[in-house]
C-alpha positions in Angstrom: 0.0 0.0 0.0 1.2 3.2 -1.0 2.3 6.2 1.7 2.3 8.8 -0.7 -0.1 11.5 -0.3 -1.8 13.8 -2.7 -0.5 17.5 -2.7 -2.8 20.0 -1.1 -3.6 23.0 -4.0 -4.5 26.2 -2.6 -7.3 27.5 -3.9 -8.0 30.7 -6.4 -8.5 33.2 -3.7 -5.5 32.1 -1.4 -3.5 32.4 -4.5 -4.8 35.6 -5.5 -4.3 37.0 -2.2 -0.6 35.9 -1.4 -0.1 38.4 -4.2 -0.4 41.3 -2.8 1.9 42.9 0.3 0.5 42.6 4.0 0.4 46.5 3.6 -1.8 45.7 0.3 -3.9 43.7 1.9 -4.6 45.8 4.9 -4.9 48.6 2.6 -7.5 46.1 0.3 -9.3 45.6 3.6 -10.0 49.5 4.1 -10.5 50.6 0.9 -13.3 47.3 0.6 -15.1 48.2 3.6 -15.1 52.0 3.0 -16.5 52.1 -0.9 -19.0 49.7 0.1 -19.9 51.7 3.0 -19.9 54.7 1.0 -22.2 53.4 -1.7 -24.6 51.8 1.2 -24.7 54.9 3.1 -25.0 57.9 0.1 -26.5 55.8 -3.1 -30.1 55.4 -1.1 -30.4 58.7 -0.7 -29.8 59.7 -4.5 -33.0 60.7 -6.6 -32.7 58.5 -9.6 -34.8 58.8 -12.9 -33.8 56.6 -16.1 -34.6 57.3 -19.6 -34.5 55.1 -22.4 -33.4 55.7 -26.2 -36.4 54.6 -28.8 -35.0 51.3 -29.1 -33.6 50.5 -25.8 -34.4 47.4 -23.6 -37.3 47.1 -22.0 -35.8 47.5 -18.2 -33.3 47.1 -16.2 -34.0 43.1 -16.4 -33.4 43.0 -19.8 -30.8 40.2 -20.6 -28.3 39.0 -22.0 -26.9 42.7 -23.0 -23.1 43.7 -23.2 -23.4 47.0 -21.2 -21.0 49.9 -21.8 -20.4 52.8 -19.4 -17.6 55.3 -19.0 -15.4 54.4 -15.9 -16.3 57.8 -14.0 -19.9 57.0 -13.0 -19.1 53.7 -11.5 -20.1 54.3 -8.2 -24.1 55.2 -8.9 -23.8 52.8 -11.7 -23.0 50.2 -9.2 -26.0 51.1 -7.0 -28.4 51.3 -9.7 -27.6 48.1 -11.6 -26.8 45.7 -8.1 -28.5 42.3 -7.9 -28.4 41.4 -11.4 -25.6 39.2 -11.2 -24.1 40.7 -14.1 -20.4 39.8 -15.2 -18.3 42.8 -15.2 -14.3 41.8 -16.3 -12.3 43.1 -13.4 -8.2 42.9 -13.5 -5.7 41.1 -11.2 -4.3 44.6 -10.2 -4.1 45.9 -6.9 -6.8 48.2 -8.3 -8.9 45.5 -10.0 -9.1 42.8 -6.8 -10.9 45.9 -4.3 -13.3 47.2 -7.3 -14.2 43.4 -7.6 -14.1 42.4 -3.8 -16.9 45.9 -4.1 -18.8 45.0 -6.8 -19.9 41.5 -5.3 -20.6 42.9 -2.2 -23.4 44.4 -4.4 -24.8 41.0 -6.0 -22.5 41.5 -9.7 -20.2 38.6 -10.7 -16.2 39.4 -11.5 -14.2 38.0 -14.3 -11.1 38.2 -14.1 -9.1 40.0 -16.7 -8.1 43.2 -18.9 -7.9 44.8 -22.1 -4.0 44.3 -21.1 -3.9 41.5 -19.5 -6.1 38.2 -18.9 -8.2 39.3 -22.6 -8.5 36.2 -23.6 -9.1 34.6 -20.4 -12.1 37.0 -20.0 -13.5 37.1 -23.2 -14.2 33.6 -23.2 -15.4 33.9 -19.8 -17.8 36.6 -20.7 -18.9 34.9 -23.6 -19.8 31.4 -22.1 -21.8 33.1 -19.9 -24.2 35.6 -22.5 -25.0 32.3 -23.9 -26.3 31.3 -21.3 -28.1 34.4 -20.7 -26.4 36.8 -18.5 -25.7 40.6 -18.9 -21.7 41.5 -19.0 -20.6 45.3 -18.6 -17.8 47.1 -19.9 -16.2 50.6 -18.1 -15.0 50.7 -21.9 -12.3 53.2 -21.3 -11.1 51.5 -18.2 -8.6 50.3 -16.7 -6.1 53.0 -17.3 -7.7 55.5 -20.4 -7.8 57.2 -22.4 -10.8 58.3 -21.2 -14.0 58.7 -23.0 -12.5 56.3 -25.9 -14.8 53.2 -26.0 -12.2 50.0 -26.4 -13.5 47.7 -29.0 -14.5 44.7 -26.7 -18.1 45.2 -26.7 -18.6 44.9 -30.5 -16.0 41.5 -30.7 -18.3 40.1 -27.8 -21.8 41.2 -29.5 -20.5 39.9 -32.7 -19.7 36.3 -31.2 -22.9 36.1 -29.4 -25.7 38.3 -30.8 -26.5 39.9 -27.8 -27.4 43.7 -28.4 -25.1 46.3 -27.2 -26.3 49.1 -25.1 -24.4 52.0 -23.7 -25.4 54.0 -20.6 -24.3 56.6 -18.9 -25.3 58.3 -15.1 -25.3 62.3 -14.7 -24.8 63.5 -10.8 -25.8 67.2 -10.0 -23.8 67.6 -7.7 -20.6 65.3 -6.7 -16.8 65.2 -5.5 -14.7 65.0 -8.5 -11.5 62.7 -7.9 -8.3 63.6 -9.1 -8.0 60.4 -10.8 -7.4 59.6 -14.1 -11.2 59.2 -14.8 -12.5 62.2 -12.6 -14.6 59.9 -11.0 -17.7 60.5 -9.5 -18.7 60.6 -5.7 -22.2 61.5 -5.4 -23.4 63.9 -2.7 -26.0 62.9 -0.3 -29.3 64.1 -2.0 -28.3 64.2 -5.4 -30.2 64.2 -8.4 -28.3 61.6 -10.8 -30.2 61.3 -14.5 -29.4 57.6 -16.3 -29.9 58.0 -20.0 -29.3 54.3 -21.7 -29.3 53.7 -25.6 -31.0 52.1 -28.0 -29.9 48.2 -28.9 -27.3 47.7 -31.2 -26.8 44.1 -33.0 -23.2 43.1 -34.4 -23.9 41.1 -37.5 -22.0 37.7 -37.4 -20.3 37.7 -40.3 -19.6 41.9 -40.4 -15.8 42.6 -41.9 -13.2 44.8 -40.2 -14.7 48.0 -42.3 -18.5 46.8 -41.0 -16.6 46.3 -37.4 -15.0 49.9 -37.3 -18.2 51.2 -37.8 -20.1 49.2 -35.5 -17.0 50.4 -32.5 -17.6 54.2 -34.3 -21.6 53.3 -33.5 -20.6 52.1 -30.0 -18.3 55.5 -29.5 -21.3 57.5 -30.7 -23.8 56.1 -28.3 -21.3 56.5 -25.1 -21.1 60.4 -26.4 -24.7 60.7 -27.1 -26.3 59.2 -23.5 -23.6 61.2 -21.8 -24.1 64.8 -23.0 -28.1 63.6 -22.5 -27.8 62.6 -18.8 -26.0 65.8 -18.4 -28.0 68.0 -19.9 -31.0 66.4 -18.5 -30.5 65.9 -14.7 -31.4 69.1 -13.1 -35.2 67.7 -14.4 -34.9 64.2 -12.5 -38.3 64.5 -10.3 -40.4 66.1 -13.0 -43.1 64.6 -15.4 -40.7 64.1 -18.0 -37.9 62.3 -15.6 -40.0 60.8 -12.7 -38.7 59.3 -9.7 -37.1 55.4 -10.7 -37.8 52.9 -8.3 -36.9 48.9 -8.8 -38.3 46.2 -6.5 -34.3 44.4 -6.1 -34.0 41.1 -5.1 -30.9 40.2 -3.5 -28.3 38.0 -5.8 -27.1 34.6 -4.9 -25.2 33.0 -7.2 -26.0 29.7 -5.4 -29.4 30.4 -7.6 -27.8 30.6 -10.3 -29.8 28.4 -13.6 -26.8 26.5 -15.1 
């Protein structure tokens, strides 16, 4: 009889975490804890309205969709869309791993990857799952910038899949402007915040490269054209034309989840 013993393998996570520093993970600890307090604590209080392009899904709901957003509005974005279990690609950075340990907190699902490193791993990973029926968002100019230049993800993934693009985009009236890269976006308690969301787009499975560029130039155009609406628009949210949204959420578990 044989003495040997099978190797333990540490899992995923304990690998994930030796990465980091025990000053990183301290640090990963705080930052965690504070953004999701900070979006518990300030998102309820927002007044939210959301208007639809002619064309757009028909909620929230809606799936599968390949959702693009421009990285400053992530924190309202986060709020508004939690408990959809939606796959958002998330990268192994120091960055990436406390945005991802956030977003679950809020019911979404991470993938793990970038448009610099991991694309292939996530790509396929956001693909298997729109087949089977799940919504995947992009912060298209995200991780690093350029910002407000949509990446050309989206339209690959619509194209493999035939799920319909959409774009969104959340106005704040009043906010704290980081001095990131991104300006990103804290709302202040109170806040009026205006979501403006675009009509569906469908990639054609067989589209060339020229039909491709202008399906990303379509993409690009929608980003710019839901942004300048939302900010134009969000000093209305509360009146007939923008009333009050409100969405009966379910909590997320991905226990639940249909295979």
């Amino acid at each position: 009889m044989s003495t040997a013993t099978t190797p333990t393998v540490p899992s995923a996570k304990l690998v994930q975490t030796r990465r980091f520093t025990l000053k990183q993970r301290i640090l990963l600890w705080l930052i965690t804890w504070a953004g999701t307090l900070a979006i518990r604590l300030i998102a309820p209080t927002l007044k939210f309205a959301v208007s639809f392009e002619e064309g757009g899904p028909a909620g929230l709901e809606t799936r599968p969709m390949v959702l693009s957003f421009w990285h400053n509005c992530v924190f309202p974005a986060i709020y508004i869309w939690r408990d959809l279990g939606i796959r958002v690609m998330s990268s192994d950075s120091f960055d990436g791993e406390y945005t991802g340990r956030i977003i679950r907190k809020f019911g979404f699902v991470k993938i793990r990857g970038s448009s610099s490193r991991g694309a292939v791993r996530a790509f396929l990973g956001m693909r298997r799952d729109l087949e089977k029926g799940w919504t995947v968002a992009f912060t298209i100019d995200g991780p690093k910038g350029p910002r407000y230049v949509a990446k050309p993800g989206p339209v690959l993934l619509a194209k493999a899949t035939a799920a319909p693009m959409v774009a969104f985009h959340i106005a704040v009236e009043n906010a704290w402007i980081l001095r990131t890269w991104d300006g990103c976006m804290i709302p202040k308690p109170f806040s009026r915040a205006l979501m403006r969301v675009s009509r569906q787009t469908i990639v054609l499975a067989d589209a060339d490269e020229k039909q491709m560029e202008g399906f990303h130039a379509d993409l690009q155009a929608a980003l710019d054209r839901v942004r300048e609406f939302a900010e134009m628009h969000v000093c209305e949210v509360g009146s007939g034309a923008f009333p009050k949204f409100r969405r009966k959420v379910v909590p997320f578990n991905p226990r639940n989840e249909a295979e």
